[in-house]
LUMGUGU-467826 format. One line per 4 residues: their letters; for each residue y, z, x of C-alpha. Coordinates in Angstrom, 1 decimal. Layout:
BEGIN
a) Y,Z,X; ...
% end
This chain:
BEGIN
xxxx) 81.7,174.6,168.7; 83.1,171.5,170.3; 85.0,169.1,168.1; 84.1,165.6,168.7
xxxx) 87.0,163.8,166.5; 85.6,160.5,165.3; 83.5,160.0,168.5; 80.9,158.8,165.6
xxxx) 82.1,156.1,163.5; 79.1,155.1,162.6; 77.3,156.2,159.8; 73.3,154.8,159.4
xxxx) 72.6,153.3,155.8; 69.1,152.4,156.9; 65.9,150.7,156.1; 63.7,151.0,159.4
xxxx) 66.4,150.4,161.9; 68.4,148.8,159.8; 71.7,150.4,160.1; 75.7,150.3,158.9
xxxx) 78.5,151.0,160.1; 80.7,152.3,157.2; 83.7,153.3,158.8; 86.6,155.2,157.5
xxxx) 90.0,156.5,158.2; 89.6,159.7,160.3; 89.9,162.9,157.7; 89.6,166.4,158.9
xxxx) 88.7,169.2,157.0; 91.3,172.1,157.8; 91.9,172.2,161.6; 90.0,172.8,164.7
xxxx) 91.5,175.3,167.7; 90.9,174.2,171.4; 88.3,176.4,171.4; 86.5,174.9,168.4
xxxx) 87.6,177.5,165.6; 88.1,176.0,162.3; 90.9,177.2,159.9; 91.7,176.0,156.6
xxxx) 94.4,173.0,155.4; 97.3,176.0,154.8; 98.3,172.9,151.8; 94.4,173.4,150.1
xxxx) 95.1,174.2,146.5; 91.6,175.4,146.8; 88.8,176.5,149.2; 85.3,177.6,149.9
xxxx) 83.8,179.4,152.6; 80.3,179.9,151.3; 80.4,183.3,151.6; 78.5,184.0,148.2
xxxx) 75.7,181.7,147.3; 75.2,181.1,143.4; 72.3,182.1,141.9; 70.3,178.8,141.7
xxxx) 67.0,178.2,142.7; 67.2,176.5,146.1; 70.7,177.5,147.2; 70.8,180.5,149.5
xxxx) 73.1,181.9,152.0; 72.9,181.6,155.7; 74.9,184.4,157.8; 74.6,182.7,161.4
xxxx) 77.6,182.3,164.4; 77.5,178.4,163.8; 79.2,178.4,160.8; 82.2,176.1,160.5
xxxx) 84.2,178.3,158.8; 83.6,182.2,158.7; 80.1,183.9,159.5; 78.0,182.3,156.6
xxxx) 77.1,178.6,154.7; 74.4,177.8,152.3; 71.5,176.4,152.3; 71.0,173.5,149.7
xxxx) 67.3,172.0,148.7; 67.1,171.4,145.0; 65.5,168.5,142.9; 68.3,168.0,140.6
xxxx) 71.8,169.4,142.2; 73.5,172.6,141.9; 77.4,173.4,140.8; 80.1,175.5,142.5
xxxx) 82.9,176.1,139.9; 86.3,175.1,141.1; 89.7,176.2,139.7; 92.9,173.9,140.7
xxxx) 96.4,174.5,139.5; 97.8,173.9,135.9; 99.8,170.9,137.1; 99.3,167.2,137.0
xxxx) 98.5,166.1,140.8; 96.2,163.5,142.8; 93.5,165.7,145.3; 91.4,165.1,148.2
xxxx) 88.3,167.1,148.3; 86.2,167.5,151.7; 83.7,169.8,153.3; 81.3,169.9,156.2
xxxx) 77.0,169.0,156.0; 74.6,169.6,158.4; 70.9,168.7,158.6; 70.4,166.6,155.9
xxxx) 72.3,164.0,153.5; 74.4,165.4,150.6; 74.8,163.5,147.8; 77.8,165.4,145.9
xxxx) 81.1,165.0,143.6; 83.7,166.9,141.6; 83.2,166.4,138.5; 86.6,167.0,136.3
xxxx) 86.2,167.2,132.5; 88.7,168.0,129.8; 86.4,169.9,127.3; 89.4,171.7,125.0
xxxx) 90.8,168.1,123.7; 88.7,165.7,124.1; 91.2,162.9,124.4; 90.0,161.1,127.1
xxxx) 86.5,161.0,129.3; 85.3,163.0,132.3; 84.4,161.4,135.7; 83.6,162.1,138.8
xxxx) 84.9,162.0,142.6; 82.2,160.8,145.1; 81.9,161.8,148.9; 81.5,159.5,152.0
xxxx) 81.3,160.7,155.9; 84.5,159.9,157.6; 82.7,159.5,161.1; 84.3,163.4,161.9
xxxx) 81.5,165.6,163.4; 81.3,168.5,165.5; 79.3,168.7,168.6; 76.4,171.0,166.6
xxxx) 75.9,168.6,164.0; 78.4,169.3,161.5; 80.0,165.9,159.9; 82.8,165.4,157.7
xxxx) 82.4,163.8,154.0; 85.5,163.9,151.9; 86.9,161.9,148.2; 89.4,159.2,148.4
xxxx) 92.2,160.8,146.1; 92.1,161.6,142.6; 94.0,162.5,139.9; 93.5,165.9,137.8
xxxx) 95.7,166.4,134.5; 95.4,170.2,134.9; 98.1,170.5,132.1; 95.4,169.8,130.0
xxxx) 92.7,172.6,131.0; 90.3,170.8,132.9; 86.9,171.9,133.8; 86.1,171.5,137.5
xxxx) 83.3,171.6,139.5; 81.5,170.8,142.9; 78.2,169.7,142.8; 75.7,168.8,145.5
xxxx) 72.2,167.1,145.8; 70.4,167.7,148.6; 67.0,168.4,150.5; 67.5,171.0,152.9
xxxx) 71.4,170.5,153.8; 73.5,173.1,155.3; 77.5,173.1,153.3; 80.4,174.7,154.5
xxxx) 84.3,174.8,154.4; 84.8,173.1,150.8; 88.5,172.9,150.1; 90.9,170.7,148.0
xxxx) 94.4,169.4,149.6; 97.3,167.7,147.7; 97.4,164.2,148.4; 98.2,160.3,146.9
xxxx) 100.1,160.0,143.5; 99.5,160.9,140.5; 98.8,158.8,137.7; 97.2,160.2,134.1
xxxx) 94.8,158.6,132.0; 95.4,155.7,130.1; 93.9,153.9,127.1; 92.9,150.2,128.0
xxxx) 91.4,146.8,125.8; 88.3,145.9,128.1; 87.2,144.7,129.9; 90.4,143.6,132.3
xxxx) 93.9,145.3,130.9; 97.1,145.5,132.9; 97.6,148.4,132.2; 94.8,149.9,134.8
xxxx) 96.6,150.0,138.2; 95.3,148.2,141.0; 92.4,150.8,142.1; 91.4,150.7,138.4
xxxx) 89.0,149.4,136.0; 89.3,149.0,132.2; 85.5,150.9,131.1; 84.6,152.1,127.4
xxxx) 88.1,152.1,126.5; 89.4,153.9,129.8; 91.3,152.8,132.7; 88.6,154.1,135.7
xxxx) 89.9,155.3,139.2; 87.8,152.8,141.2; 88.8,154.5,144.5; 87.4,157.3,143.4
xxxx) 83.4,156.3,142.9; 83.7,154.4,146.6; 84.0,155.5,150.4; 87.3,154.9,151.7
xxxx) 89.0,151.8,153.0; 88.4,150.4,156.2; 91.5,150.2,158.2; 92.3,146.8,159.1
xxxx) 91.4,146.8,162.4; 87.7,147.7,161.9; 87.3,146.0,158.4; 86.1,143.1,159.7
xxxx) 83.6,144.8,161.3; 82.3,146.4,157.9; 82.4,142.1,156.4; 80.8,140.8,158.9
xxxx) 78.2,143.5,158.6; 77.6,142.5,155.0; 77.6,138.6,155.7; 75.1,139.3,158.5
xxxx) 72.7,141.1,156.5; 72.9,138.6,153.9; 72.5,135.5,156.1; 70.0,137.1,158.3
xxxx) 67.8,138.8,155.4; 68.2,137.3,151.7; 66.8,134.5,149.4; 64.7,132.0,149.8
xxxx) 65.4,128.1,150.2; 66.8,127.8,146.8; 68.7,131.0,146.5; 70.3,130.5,149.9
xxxx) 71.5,126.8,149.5; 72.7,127.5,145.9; 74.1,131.1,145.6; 74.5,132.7,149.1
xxxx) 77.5,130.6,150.0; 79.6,132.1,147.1; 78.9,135.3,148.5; 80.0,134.6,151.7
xxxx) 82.8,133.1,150.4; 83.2,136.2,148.0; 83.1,138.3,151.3; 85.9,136.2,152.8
xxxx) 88.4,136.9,150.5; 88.3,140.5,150.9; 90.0,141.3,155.1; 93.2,142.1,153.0
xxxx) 92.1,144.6,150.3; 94.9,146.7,148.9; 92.4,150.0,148.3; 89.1,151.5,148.6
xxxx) 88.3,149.9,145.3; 89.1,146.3,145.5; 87.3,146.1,149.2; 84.0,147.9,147.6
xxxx) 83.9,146.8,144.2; 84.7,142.9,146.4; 81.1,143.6,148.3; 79.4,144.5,145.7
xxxx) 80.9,141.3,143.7; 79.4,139.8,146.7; 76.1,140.9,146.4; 76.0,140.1,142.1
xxxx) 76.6,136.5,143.3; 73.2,135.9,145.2; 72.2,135.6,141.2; 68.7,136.8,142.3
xxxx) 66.3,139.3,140.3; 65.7,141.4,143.2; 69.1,142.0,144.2; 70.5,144.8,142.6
xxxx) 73.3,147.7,143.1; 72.3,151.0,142.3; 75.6,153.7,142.1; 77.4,155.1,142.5
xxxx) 79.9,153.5,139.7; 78.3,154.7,136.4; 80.5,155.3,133.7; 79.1,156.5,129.8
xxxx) 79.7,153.9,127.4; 82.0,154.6,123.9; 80.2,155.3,120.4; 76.9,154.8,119.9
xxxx) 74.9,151.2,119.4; 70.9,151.8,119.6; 70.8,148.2,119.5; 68.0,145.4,120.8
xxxx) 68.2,142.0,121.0; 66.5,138.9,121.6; 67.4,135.4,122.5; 66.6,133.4,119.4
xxxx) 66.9,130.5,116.5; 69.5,131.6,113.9; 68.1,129.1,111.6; 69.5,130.8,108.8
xxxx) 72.9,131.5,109.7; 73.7,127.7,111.4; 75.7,126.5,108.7; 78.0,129.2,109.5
xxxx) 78.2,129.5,113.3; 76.8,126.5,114.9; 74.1,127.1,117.9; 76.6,126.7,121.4
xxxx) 74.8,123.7,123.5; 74.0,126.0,126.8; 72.7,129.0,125.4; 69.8,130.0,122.8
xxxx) 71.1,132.8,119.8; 71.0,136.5,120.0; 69.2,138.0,117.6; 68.4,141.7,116.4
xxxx) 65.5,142.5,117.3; 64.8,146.3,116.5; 67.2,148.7,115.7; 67.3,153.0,116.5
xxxx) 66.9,154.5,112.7; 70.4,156.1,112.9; 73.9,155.1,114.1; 73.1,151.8,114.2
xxxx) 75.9,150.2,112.2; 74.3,148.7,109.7; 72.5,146.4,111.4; 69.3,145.1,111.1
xxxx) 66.3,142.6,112.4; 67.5,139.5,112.1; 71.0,139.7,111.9; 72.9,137.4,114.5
xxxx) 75.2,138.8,117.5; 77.8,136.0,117.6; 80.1,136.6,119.9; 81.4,139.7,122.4
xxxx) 85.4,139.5,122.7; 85.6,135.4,121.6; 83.0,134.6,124.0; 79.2,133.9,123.4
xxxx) 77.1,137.4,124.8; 74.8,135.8,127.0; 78.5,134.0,128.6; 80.4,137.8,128.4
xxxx) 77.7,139.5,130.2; 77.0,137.3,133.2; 81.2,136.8,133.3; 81.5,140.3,134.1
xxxx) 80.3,140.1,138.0; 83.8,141.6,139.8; 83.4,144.5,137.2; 80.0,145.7,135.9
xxxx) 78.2,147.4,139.2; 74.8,147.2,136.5; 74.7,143.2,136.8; 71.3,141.9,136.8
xxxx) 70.4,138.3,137.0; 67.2,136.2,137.4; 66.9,133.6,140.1; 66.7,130.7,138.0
xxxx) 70.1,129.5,136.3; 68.3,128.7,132.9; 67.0,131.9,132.5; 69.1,134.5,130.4
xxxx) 66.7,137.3,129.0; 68.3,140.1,131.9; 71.5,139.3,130.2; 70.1,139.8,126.9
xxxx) 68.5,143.2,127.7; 71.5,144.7,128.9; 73.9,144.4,125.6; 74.0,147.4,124.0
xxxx) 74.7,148.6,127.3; 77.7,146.3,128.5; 78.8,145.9,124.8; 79.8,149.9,125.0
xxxx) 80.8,150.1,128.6; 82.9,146.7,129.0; 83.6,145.1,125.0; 86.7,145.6,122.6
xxxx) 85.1,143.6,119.7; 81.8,142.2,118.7; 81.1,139.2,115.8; 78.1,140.0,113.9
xxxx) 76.5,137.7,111.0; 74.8,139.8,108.0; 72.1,138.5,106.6; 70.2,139.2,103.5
xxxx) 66.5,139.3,103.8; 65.4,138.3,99.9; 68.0,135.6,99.9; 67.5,134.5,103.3
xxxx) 71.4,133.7,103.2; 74.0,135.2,105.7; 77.6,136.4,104.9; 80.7,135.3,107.3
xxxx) 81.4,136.4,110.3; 82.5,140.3,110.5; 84.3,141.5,113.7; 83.7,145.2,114.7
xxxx) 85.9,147.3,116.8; 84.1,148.9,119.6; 85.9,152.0,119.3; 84.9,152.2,115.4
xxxx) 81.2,152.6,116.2; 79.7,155.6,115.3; 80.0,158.7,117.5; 77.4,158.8,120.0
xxxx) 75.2,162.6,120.4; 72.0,163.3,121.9; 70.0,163.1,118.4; 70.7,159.5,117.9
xxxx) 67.2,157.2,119.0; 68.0,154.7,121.4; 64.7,152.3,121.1; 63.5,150.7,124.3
xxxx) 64.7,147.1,124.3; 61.4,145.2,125.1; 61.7,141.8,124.2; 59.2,142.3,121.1
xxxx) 59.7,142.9,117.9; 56.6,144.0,116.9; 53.2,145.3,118.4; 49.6,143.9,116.4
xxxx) 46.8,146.2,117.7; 45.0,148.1,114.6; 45.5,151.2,116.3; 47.0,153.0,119.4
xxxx) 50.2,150.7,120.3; 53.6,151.4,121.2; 56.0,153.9,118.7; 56.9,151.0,116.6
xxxx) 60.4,153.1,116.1; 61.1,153.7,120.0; 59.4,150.8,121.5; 58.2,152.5,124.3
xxxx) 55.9,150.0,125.8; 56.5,151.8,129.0; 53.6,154.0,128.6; 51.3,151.2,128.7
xxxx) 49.2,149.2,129.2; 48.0,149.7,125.4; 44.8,147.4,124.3; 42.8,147.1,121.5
xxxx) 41.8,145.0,118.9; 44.7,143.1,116.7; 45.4,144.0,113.2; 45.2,140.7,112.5
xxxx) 42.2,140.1,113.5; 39.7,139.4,110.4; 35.7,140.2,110.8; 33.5,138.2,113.1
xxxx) 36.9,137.2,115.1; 37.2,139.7,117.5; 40.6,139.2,118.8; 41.7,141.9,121.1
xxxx) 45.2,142.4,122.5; 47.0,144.1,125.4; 50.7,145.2,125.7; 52.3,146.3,128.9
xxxx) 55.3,146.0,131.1; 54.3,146.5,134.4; 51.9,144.3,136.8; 50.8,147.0,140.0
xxxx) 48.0,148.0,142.1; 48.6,149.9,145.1; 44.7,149.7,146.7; 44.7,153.7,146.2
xxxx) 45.5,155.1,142.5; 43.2,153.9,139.7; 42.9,150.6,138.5; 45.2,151.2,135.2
xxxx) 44.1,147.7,133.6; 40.2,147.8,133.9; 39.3,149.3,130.6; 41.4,146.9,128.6
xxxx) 39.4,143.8,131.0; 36.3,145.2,130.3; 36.9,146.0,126.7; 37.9,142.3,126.3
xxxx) 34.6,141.3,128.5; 32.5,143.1,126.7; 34.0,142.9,122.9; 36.5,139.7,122.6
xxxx) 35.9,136.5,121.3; 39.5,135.8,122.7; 42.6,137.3,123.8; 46.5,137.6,123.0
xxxx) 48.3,139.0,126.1; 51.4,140.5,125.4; 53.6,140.6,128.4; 57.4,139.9,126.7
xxxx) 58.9,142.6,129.3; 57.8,142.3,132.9; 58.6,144.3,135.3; 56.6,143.2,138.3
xxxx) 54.6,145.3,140.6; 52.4,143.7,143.6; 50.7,140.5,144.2; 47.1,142.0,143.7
xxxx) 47.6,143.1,140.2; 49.1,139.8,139.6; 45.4,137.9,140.8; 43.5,140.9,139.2
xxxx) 44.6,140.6,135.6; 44.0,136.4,135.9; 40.7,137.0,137.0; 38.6,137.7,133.8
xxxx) 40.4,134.6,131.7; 40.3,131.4,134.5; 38.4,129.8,137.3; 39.0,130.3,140.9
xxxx) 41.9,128.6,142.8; 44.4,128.9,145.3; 48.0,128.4,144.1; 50.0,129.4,147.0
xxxx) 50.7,131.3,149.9; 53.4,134.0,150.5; 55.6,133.5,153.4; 56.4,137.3,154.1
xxxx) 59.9,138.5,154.3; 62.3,136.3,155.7; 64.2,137.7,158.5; 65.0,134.9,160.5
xxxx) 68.4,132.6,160.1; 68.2,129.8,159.1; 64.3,129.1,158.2; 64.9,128.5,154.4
xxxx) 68.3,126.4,155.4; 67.1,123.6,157.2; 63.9,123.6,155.3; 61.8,120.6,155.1
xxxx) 58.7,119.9,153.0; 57.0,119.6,156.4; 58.1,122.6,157.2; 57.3,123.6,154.0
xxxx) 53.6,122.6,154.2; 53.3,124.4,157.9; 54.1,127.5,156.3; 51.8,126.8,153.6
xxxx) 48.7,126.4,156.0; 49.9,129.0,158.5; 50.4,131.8,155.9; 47.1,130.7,154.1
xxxx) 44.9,133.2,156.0; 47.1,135.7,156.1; 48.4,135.7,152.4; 47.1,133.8,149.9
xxxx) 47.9,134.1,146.5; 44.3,133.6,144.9; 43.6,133.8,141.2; 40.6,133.6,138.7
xxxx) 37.0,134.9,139.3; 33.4,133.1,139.4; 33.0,135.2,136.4; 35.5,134.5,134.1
xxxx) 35.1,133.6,130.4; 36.5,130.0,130.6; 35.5,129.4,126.9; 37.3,132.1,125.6
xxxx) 40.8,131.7,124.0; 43.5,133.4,125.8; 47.4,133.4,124.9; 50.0,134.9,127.1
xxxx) 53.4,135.3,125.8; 55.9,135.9,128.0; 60.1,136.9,127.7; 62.1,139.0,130.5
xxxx) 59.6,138.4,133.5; 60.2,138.9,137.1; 58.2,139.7,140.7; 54.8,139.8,140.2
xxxx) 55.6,138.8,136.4; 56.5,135.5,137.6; 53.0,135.2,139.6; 50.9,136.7,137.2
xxxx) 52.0,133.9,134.3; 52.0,131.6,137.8; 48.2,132.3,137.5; 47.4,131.7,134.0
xxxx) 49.4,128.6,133.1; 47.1,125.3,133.7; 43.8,128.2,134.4; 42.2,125.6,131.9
xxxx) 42.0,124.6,128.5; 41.4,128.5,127.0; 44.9,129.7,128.5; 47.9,129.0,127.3
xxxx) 51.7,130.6,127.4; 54.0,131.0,124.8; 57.5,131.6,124.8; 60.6,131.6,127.4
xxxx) 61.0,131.0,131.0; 60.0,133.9,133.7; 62.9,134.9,136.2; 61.6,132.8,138.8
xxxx) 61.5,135.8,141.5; 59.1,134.9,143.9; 60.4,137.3,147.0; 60.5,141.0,147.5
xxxx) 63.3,142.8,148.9; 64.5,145.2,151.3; 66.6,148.3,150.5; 69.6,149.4,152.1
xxxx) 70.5,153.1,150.8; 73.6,155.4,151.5; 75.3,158.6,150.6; 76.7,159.1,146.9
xxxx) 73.8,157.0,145.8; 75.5,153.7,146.9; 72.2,151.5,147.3; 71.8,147.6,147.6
xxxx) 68.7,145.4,147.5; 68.5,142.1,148.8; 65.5,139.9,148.3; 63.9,138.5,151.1
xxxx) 61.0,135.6,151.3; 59.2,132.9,149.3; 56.3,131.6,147.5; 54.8,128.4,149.1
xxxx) 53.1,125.7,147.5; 50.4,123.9,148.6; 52.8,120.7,148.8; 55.2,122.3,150.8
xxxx) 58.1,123.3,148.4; 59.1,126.4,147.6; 58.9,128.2,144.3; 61.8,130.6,144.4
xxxx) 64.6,130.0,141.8; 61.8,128.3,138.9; 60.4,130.4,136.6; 57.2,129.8,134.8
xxxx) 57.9,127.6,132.1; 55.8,128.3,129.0; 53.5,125.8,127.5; 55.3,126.4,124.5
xxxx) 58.8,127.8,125.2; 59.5,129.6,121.5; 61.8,132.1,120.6; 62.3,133.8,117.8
xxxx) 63.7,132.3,114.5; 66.3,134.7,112.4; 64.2,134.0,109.3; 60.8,135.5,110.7
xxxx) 62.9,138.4,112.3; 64.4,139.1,108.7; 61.1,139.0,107.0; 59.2,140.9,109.5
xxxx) 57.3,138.2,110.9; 57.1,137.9,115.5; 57.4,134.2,115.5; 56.0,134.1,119.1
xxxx) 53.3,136.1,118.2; 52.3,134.1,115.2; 51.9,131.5,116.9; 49.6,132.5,119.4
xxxx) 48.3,133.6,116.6; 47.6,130.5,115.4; 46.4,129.0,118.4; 43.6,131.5,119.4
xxxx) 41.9,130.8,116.2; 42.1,126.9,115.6; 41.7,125.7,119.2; 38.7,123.5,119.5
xxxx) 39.0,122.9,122.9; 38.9,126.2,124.1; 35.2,126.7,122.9; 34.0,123.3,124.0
% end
């Protein structure tokens, strides 16, 4: 075996030939001879030559010359991952951890828990390549360091995901300083050290979730790779002239990074301020969030509780919307979410864009439902207190403000119901529709005739989340269209959580309720500098025409029932839940669209994807109009933009729903 020392520093996190060059601070694991034999760090506190393979389905031992340590490795190919037990010493000391792959990608960790006091959380080291490999295709991945309170009787272990990867010479070396775990007040506390993070209550080794730090002579390299993928691939016109230059300028800041942590959790601060729907992080920072809060909310009209905490000028209410049967803190439809840490929710979440690796934003600044969605999540992981209003449902009157601890809420356990946070707080078909008590609307799309619907008016309803057709599987929407072709006398579409999907489900599930038309054409992915940033409405309207044969976004059928009442309502849409509403709204005088603003997400995106789950999206493209603007960064704007009110929610009345209701059976115009 020939070592090639850090002959490759680069490291492909790749889409198609997209690549990057993640570069790290050479790390070996153990030694190499001159004549390519590999001998343990005489310092590891701990080590693993592979020489018995556990007994797990998908992990089995190789005896073969070419191992990098000894005679034998194993062979890893599971779905899930599989666990090597680890035992470090009873002292308090900061660790590297590192092995050798081969063949495949690993996606592993050491997981360190502290089951015998339960004082403080588990979490988990992540490896990275550090560019080391060996002439028969051995590479390096290794932890930054770590801390392990092994006064305390930790539990320890190695685990590692793979499809067909060969692992060898595990071993864990002494290195960095220690420093023990420490309560914090999040979600920013000083007393987290600089590679930390104040999460659920905890200050969080940062460095230890990311790969390593650059050093400073290649960590430009590894900026200007970011900046060049953004520039070159993201947004559309209105994305790119009003959120990509923060990002930039984001990226800027970060040549002097003190750790791992600061430089990583910078690029991904980066990437959170494109503020686009399609641009997401996925891993590998993922911490568990403290007590338990099965808690949904909604963006709404606390018409009840006003006199006692006036409506803030920028942001609609946030309302309870369902709640899990247990654990749930006494809380209730209705009752009003007033404030996270001093600040109103919707303004906590999207503050938290240098912390919470979750953040999730829609493309057009007025729209907050993402936000919304995510705050039983962020309330656990990143709050210290909450400001709830009570409110009585007989006397329709509120008490004052009450603020709740985060650390008082109820312990969390795998019993407790969390319900699925759909934007609706109720379902109307007679029969078949979502668990009312976990809202999962996910299994949709669920159809049938409404409850409300009295004899000889044959309103039928559809609920669903997702909007996709792939050309191959089966049509998942046709038997609620041709129920409602063959059966309804009109329609009430509810599509309050939209997940997108693909442009031809988008024109498909128009085409039964409007006439034909041709609203726009899709530019395809934009991979070309500078296209959207010196764009022109003549340019605009080339695009238009020369895109038109190629993709056209065409909606409505010959056959549709144009007399026939049809209400959409709409909440948390995004993708092809932005074109779908797109479709309906002005289809004629039966359709019309109730409730709030989709995301205004008229791209796709492109993935980038590397070891220990670290993933990226960045949206690319835009939706043309016939005049030659773009449509990225507007959402759909309802033809009645309603939320809920507090006093429907407390009396078990869906406001939006009532009133398209309302609509489907007194409009005139409709059936003319």
């Amino acid at each position: 075996m020939q070592y090639l020392g850090c002959f490759a520093r680069t490291v492909p996190l790749a889409l198609g030939a997209v690549a990057l060059a993640i570069i790290a601070s050479p790390a070996r694991a153990g030694t190499f001879d001159p004549s390519g034999q590999f001998s343990f760090d005489p310092n590891a506190v701990a080590r693993n030559g592979f020489d018995v393979a556990p007994s797990t389905t998908g992990v089995k031992l190789v005896r073969a010359g070419d191992a990098v340590e000894g005679s034998s490795y194993v062979n890893i190919d599971v779905t899930n991952s599989t666990s090597f037990q680890v035992t470090l010493p009873a002292a308090d000391a900061s660790y590297v951890a590192r092995f050798f792959a081969r063949s495949n990608r690993v996606v592993a960790t050491i997981g360190v828990g502290y089951p015998n006091d339960g004082g403080s959380p588990s979490f988990s080291a992540r490896f990275y390549p550090t560019g080391t490999v060996t002439s028969d295709g051995w590479y390096e991945v290794t932890t930054n360091a770590f801390s392990v309170q092994g006064s305390r009787t930790p539990t320890i272990n190695l685990s590692i995901n793979a499809s067909g990867a060969d692992v060898d010479a595990f071993e864990i070396v002494p290195q960095g300083t220690f420093k023990a775990l420490a309560a914090c007040s999040p979600p920013v506390d000083a007393a987290c050290a600089p590679n930390e993070f104040c999460g659920a209550g905890w200050c969080r080794d940062g460095s230890a979730f990311v790969p390593p730090l650059p050093p400073p002579d290649e960590r430009g390299q590894v900026i200007e790779y970011f900046k060049n993928r953004i520039q070159i691939f993201f947004g559309g016109r209105f994305s790119r002239v009003n959120y990509m230059p923060n990002a930039i300028a984001t990226l800027d800041g970060l040549y002097n990074a003190p750790n791992p942590w600061v430089f990583w959790n910078g690029i991904i601060t980066a990437v959170h301020r494109l503020h686009d729907w399609h641009t997401t992080v996925y891993g590998p920072v993922n911490i568990g969030g403290r007590g338990a809060f099965p808690i949904c909310f909604v963006e709404g009209d606390g018409d009840v509780s006003h006199g006692l905490v006036a409506k803030d000028p920028n942001y609609y209410d946030v309302l309870v919307s369902h709640v899990g049967p247990t654990a749930n803190s006494g809380l209730k439809a209705g009752d009003r979410l007033v404030a996270i840490n001093g600040m109103h929710p919707i303004a906590f979440v999207e503050s938290l864009d240098a912390l919470d690796w979750g953040m999730w934003r829609a493309d057009d600044p007025g729209t907050h439902a993402e936000a919304v969605e995510r705050l039983a999540s962020v309330i656990r992981r990143w709050a210290t207190n909450i400001t709830v209003v009570r409110c009585n449902p007989q006397s329709l009157t509120c008490s004052a403000p009450e603020t709740i601890a985060v650390a008082s809420l109820p312990p969390d356990s795998n019993n407790i119901q969390y319900p699925y946070c759909d934007h609706r707080p109720g379902y109307h078909l007679g029969q078949n529709g979502p668990d009312p008590v976990q809202h999962n609307s996910y299994n949709g799309p669920f159809h049938g005739l409404l409850a409300d619907s009295q004899t000889g008016e044959n309103i039928y309803g559809m609920v669903w989340n997702d909007v996709y057709l792939d050309g191959v599987s089966a049509n998942p929407y046709e038997a609620s269209i041709e129920e409602f072709r063959a059966n309804a006398n009109a329609v009430i579409l509810d599509h309050r959580l939209g997940n997108g999907g693909t442009e031809p489900a988008a024109s498909y599930l128009t085409e039964l309720f409007r006439s034909p038309a041709t609203l726009a054409s899709w530019a395809g992915f934009h991979q070309t500098v500078g296209e959207y940033d010196s764009f022109s409405q003549g340019l605009g309207l080339m695009l238009y025409s020369n895109y038109l044969s190629v993709d056209a976004y065409n909606v409505g059928s010959t056959t549709a029932k144009t007399k026939m009442p049809t209400a959409l309502m709409i909440a948390r849409d995004g993708s092809a839940s932005d074109w779908f509403p797109l479709g309906m709204k002005g289809g004629g005088a039966n359709i019309r669209v109730f409730g709030r603003p989709t995301a205004g997400a008229f791209s796709s995106y492109l993935l980038f994807d590397y070891f220990s789950g670290f993933t990226f999206r960045l949206a690319s493209g835009d939706l043309i109009n016939p005049d030659g603007t773009t449509h990225l960064g507007s959402g759909i704007v309802p033809d009645e933009e309603i939320v809920p009110t507090q006093s429907d929610l407390l009396t078990g009345h869906d406001t939006v729903y009532e009133h398209a209701l309302q609509w489907v059976r007194t409009c005139t115009a409709c059936r003319q």
